[in-house]
C-alpha positions as CSV (number, residue, x, y, z in Angstrom):
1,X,3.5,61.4,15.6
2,X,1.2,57.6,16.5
3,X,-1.7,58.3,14.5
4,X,-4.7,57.7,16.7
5,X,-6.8,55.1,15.4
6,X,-10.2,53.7,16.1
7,X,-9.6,50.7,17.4
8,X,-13.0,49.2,16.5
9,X,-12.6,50.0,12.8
10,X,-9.1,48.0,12.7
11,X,-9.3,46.6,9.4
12,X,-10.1,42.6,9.6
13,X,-7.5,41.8,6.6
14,X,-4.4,44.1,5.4
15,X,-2.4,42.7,1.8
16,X,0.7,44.3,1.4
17,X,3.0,44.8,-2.0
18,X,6.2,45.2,-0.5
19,X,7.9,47.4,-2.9
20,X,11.0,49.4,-3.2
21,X,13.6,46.8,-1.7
22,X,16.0,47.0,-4.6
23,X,16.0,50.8,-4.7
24,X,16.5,50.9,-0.8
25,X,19.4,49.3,-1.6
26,X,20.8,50.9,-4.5
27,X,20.2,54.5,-2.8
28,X,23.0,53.1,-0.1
29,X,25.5,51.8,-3.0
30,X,24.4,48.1,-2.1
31,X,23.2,45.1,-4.0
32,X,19.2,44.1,-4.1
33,X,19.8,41.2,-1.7
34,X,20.8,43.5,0.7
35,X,17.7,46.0,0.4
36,X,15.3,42.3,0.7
37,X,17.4,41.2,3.8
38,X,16.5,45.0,5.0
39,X,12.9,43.9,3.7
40,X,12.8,40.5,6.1
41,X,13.0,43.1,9.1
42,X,10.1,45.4,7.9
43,X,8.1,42.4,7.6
44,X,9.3,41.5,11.1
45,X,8.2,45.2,12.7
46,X,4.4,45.3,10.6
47,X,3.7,41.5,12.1
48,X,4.1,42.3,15.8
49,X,2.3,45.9,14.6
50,X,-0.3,44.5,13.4
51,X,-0.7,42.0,16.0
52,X,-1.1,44.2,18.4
53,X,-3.5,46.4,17.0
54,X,-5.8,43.1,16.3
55,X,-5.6,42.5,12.4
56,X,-6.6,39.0,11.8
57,X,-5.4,38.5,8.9
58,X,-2.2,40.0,6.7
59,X,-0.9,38.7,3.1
60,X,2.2,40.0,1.6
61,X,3.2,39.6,-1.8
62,X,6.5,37.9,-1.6
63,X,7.5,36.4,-4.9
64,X,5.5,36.8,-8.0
65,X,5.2,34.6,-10.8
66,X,7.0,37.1,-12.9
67,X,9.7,37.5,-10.7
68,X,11.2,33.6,-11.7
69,X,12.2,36.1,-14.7
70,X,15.0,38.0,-13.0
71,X,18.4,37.1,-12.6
72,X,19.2,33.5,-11.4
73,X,21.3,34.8,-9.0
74,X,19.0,37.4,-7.5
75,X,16.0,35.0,-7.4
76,X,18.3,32.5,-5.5
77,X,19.6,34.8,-3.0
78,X,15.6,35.5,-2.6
79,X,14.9,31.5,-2.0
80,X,17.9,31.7,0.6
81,X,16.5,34.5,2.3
82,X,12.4,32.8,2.4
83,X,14.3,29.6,4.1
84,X,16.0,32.5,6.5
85,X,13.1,34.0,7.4
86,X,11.4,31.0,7.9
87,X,13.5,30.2,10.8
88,X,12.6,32.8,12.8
89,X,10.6,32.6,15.7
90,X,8.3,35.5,15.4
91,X,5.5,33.4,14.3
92,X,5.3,31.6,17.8
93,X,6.3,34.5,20.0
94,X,3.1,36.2,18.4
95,X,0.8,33.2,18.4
96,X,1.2,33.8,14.1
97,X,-0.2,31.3,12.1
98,X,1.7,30.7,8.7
99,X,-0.1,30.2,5.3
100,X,1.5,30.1,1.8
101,X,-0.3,30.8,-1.2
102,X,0.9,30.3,-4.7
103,X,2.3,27.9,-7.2
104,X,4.3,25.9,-5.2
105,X,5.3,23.4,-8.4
106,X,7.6,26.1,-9.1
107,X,9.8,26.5,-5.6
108,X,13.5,24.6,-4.5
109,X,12.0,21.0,-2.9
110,X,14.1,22.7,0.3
111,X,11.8,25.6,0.4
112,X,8.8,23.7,-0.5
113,X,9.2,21.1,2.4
114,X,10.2,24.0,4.8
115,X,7.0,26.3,4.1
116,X,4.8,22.8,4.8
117,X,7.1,22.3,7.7
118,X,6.0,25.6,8.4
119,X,2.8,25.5,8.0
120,X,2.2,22.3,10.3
121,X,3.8,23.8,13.3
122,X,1.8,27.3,13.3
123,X,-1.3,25.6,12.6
124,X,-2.9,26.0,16.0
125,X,-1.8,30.0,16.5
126,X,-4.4,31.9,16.9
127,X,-3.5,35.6,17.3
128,X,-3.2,36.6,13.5
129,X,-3.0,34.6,10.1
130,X,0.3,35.7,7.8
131,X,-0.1,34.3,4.4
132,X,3.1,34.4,2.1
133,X,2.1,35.1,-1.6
134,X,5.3,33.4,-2.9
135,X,5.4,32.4,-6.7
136,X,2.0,33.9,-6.8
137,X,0.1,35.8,-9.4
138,X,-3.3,36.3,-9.7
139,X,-4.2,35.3,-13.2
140,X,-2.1,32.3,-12.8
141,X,-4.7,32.0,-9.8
142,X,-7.9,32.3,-11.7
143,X,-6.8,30.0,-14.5
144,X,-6.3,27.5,-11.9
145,X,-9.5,28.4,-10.3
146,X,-11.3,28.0,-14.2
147,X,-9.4,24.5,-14.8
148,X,-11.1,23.6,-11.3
149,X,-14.1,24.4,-12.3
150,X,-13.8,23.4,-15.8
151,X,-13.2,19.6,-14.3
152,X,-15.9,19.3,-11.9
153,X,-18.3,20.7,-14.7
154,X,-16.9,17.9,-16.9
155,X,-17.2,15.1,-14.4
156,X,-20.9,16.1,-14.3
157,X,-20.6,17.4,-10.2
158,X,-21.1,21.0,-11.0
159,X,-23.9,22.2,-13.6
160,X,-22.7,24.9,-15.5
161,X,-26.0,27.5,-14.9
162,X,-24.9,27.0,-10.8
163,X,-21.1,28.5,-11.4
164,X,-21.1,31.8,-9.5
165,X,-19.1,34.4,-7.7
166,X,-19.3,32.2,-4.8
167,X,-18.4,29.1,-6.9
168,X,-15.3,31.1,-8.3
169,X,-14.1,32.6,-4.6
170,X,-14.1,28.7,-3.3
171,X,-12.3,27.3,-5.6
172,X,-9.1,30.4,-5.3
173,X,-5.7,30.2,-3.1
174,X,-7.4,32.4,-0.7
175,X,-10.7,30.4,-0.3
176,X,-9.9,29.6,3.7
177,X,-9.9,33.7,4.9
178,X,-12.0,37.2,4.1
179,X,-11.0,39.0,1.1
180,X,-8.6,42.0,2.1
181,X,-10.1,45.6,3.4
182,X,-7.1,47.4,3.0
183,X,-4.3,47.1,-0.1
184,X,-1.2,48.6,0.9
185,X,1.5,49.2,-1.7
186,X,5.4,50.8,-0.4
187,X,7.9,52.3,-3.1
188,X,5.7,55.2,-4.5
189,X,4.4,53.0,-7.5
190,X,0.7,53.1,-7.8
191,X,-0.3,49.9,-9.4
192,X,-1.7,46.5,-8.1
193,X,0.6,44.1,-10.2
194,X,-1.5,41.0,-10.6
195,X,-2.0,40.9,-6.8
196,X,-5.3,39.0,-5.4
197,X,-7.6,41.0,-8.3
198,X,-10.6,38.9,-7.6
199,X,-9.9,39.7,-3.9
200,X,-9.6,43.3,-4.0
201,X,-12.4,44.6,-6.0
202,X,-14.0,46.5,-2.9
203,X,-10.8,46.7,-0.7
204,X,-9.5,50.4,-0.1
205,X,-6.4,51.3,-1.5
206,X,-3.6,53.1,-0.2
207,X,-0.1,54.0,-2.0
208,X,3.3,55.1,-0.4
209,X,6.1,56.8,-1.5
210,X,8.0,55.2,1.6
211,X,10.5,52.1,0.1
212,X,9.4,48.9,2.4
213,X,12.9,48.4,4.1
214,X,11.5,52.1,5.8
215,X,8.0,50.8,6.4
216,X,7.4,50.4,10.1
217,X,4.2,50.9,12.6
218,X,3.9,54.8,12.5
219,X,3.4,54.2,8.5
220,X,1.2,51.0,8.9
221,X,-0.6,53.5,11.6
222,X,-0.7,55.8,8.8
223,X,-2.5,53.5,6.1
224,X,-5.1,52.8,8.6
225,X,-6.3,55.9,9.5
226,X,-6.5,56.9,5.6
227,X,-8.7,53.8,5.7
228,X,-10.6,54.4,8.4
229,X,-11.6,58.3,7.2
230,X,-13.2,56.6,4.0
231,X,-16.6,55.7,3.8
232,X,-16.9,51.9,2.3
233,X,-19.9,51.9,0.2
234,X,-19.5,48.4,-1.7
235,X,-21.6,49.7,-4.6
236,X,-24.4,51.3,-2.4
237,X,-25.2,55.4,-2.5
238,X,-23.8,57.4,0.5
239,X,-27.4,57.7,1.6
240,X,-28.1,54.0,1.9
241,X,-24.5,53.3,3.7
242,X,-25.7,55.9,6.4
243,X,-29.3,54.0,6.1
244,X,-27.7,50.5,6.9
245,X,-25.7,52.4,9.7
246,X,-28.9,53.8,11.4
């Protein structure tokens, strides 16, 4: 059954582990490529889903840092599918914008040139933001963000006693958008994985057991009303979150 949702209490930025691809596939006596080509559809389904309910922003975690570790086969047929996916036109049938985040040092010049490519011609989209964690982890992330630092301190621009949170959230990958209101993770695993942990420190969680080649708008539906029975208290007492809402 459509969950019924709130419509004003849409949450302004989903993040999404995609898990479970590989198992998808092995349940069905097929190889892992096949369960992420399954995977490229899922993320097809929750992008039009989540246009239309009016999410401005979704991230999905791609391609970790720690994934260059599996087999060189595998992690090719993965950069194949990326340049795949890339050419489809869902992002300009739903007025998508494109954003990658990551180390992009790391990636195939092909794929590299064809995320920018990308990138350049979704820039004026308006109806949601995808950003593509692809060779992404978050500690690689805040290292990078501490070297930034680190350098303007050292050039004399930035005075070590003015370095705060703020100081530390501008200088991330995810600098240009909010920081996510709902983590979603597929594949009944219940563990963030060095996904966006600056980002998520107040964001609501929600784990499925459902493998993401299966994930489609009833579930997405699902992980929003879970998040919208939950009262978000960002450090406050119950009593002053029903103050502030007064």
């Amino acid at each position: 059954m459509t969950e019924q949702l709130d419509m004003n209490r849409i949450p302004r930025h989903i993040a999404v582990i995609m898990d479970g691809n590989g198992r998808w596939a092995a349940e069905r006596g097929r190889e892992r490529s096949y369960g992420h080509q399954a995977g490229v559809e899922a993320v097809r389904r929750i992008t039009s889903e989540c246009v239309r309910l009016g999410v401005e922003y979704l991230t999905l975690y791609t391609f970790s840092t720690e994934n260059w570790n599996r087999p060189a086969d595998e992690v090719a047929a993965l950069m194949g599918l990326v340049l795949t996916s890339l050419e489809d036109e869902i992002f300009m049938r739903n007025n998508v914008r494109f954003r990658v985040i990551g180390d992009r040092s790391r990636l195939p010049g092909e794929v590299g040139r064809k995320l920018s490519q990308t990138e350049e011609r979704t820039a004026a989209n308006t109806a949601m933001t995808m950003v593509v964690a692809l060779s992404y982890s978050a500690k690689w992330e805040l290292a990078e963000a501490a070297r930034g630092i680190a350098a303007e301190a050292a050039a004399g621009t930035l005075a070590p006693a003015d370095i705060t949170e703020a100081t530390v959230a501008a200088h991330l990958q995810t600098a240009f958008m909010p920081d996510p209101d709902l983590l979603i993770r597929t594949g009944g695993e219940v563990r963030v994985s060095n996904f966006l942990l600056w980002q998520i420190a107040y964001a609501e969680l929600y784990f499925c057991d459902t493998y993401w080649p299966d994930f489609g708008a009833d579930e997405l539906r699902k992980a929003i009303a879970s998040y919208q029975g939950r009262q978000r208290r960002f450090g406050k007492t119950e009593a002053q979150v029903e103050q502030d809402g007064q």
